[in-house]
Structure formats: structure tokens, C-alpha cells
C-alpha positions in Angstrom: 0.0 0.0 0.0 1.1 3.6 -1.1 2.3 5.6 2.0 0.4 8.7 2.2 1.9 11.9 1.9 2.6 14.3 4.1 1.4 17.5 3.9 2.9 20.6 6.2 -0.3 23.0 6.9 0.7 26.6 8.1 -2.5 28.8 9.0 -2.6 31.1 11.8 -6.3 30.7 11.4 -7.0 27.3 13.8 -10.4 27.0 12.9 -9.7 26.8 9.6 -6.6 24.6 10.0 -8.3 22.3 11.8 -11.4 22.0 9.4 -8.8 21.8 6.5 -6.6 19.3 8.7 -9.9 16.7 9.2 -10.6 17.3 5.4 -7.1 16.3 4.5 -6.7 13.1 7.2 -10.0 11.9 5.6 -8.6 12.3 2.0 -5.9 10.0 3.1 -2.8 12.4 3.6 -0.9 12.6 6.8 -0.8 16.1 8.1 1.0 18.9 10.4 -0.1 21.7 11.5 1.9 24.8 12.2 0.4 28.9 12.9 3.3 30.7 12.5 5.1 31.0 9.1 8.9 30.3 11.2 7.6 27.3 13.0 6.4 26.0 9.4 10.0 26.8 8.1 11.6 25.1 11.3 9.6 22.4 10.7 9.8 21.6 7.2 13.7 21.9 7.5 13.8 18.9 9.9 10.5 17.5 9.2 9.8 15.2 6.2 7.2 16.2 4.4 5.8 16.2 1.1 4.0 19.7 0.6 4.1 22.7 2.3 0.6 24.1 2.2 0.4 27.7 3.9 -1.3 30.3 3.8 0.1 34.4 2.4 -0.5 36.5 6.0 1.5 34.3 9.0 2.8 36.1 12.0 6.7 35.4 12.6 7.5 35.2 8.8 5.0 35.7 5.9 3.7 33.7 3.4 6.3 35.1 0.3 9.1 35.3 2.6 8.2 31.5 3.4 7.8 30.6 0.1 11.5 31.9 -0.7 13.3 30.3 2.1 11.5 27.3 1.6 12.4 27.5 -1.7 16.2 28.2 -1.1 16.2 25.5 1.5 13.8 22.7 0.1 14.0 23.8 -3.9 12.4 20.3 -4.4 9.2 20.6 -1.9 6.4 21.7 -3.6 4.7 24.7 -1.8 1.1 25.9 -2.0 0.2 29.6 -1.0 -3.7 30.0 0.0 -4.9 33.4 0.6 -8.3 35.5 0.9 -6.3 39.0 0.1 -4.5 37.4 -3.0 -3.8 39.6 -6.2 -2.7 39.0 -9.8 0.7 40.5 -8.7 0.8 38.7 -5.4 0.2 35.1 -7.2 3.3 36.5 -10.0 5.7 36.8 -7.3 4.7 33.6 -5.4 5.4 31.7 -8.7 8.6 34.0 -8.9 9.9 33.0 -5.5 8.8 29.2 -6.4 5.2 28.8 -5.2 4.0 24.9 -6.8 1.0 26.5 -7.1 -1.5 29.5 -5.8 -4.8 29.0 -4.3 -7.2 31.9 -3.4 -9.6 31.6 -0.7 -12.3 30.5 -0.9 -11.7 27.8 -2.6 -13.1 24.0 -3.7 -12.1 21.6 -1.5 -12.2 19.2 -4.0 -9.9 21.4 -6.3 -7.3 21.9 -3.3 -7.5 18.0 -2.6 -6.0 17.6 -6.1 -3.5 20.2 -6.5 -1.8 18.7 -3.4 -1.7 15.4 -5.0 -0.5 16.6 -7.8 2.5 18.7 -6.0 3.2 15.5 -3.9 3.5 13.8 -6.9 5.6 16.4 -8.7 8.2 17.0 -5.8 8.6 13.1 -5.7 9.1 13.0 -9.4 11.7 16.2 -9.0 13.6 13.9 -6.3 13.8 10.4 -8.5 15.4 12.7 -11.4 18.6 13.8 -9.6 18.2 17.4 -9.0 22.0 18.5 -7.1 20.6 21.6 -6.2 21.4 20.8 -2.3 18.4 20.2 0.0 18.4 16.8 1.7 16.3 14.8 -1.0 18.8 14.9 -3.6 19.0 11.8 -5.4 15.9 10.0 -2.9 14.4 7.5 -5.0 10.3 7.9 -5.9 8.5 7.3 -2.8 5.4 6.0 -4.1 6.7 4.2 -7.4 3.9 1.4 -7.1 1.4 3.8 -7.4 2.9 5.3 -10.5 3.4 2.0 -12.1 0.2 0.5 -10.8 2.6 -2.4 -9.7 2.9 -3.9 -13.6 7.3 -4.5 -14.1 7.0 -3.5 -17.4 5.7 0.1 -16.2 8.5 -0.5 -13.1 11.3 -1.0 -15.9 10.5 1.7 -18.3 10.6 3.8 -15.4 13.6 2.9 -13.7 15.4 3.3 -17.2 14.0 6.9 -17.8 15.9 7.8 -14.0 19.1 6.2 -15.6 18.5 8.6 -18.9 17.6 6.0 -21.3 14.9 6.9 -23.4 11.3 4.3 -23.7 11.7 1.6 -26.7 
């Protein structure tokens, strides 16, 4: 069985954290939850975790300033920004800075349940290919390989050969 990923959930709302935290453990992810945006960046820099989903205002250290360190510290976790005071410029420089992806509140829970499977997804994929841009996940081999494969050897195989740079038949 797959392990579920981990998602890092920094809200200095609780009520909301919590509701999105329930939301998330019934979806099948594992989650923390942090309200300040340092705590979030303590913990995802000794924590292992998948995503980083937080939101753009945080006490201790904002949401963009988060994203960047995150960014400079993690470059391979995939990070989320949420926000109800979100702008076209705001979402620009989250992207910038190396936001995964920019959701503004409120949102579809449904929507949000997918974009974080698809940025656990992606930041397991960036860790396979060998990215030596520092960070403690270089070279980490796909967590969740059975899932992508569905199990079959062939799928296993063609895989495993694309992470050694060959090329599918």
C-alpha cells in the first residue's frame, strides 16, 4: 500500500486549520499543522514532508518570505500559497519565488485536494530525477513508485530506465 503523503499545513487561522486538517486526514494524507510561518520553516527543514501548504499573511514570517526560504532551503518541496487577500501580482511573485502552485480563498475543496496530489507527486518525481541543487532529498528514490506503475514490471522497468537517462523503446 502507497504511504500517504505528508502535507505541512501553516495557517494562523486554527479554525480553519483544523477544518482543512480533518478534510485532509479523511482524504488519506498525513498532516501537520503549524500557525506561525517560522515554525512552518523550522519544521519543514527537519520534518519530512511532502508539501508545504500555507497560507500568504502568517505572524513570525510571511507567506512570500516562506515561500522563498522554503524555496532556497527545500527547492524540491512543492509549496502551495492560499490566501483571501491574494492579487494577480501577489500570485506572480509567489510563482517567482517558487510557489507549486497559488490558491485563493475560498476555494473548492475538492480542487485543493487535487493540486496537493499533484504537487506530492511532482516534488517526488523532482527527487527520482537527480536534481544536485542541495536540499536533503537529492537523489531520494520515488516514494510511491507502485502507485505510478500500478505495480505492472513492465511500467517498473520503463521507469527505472527513464531515472538512468535512457529513453522508452
Amino acid at each position: 500500500m502507497p504511504q500517504a503523503a505528508h502535507i505541512l499545513l501553516i495557517d494562523d487561522d486554527t479554525s480553519l486549520a483544523a477544518n482543512l486538517c480533518d478534510v485532509l486526514k479523511e482524504d488519506g494524507f498525513k498532516v501537520t499543522v503549524c500557525n506561525r510561518g517560522d515554525e512552518g520553516l523550522r519544521r519543514a527543514n527537519h520534518d519530512e514532508c511532502d508539501v508545504a501548504l500555507t497560507d500568504l499573511r502568517l505572524p513570525g514570517l510571511g507567506g512570500l518570505e516562506l515561500v522563498k526560504q522554503l524555496h532556497e532551503t527545500q527547492p524540491r518541496l512543492p509549496v502551495v500559497l492560499m490566501t483571501a487577500h491574494g492579487t494577480i501580482e501577489t500570485a506572480i511573485e509567489a510563482t517567482k519565488l517558487g510557489a507549486y502552485d497559488y490558491l485563493q480563498k475560498p476555494f473548492e475543496m475538492q480542487g485543493l485536494i487535487c493540486v496537493l496530489h499533484r504537487a506530492a507527486e511532482a516534488g517526488t518525481v523532482r527527487d527520482c530525477r537527480g536534481d544536485t541543487r542541495g536540499g536533503r532529498n537529492s537523489l531520494r528514490p520515488p516514494k510511491r513508485l507502485e502507485q505510478w506503475t500500478g505495480g505492472r514490471a513492465a511500467s517498473r522497468h520503463l521507469w527505472r530506465g527513464r531515472q538512468q537517462g535512457r529513453s522508452p523503446p
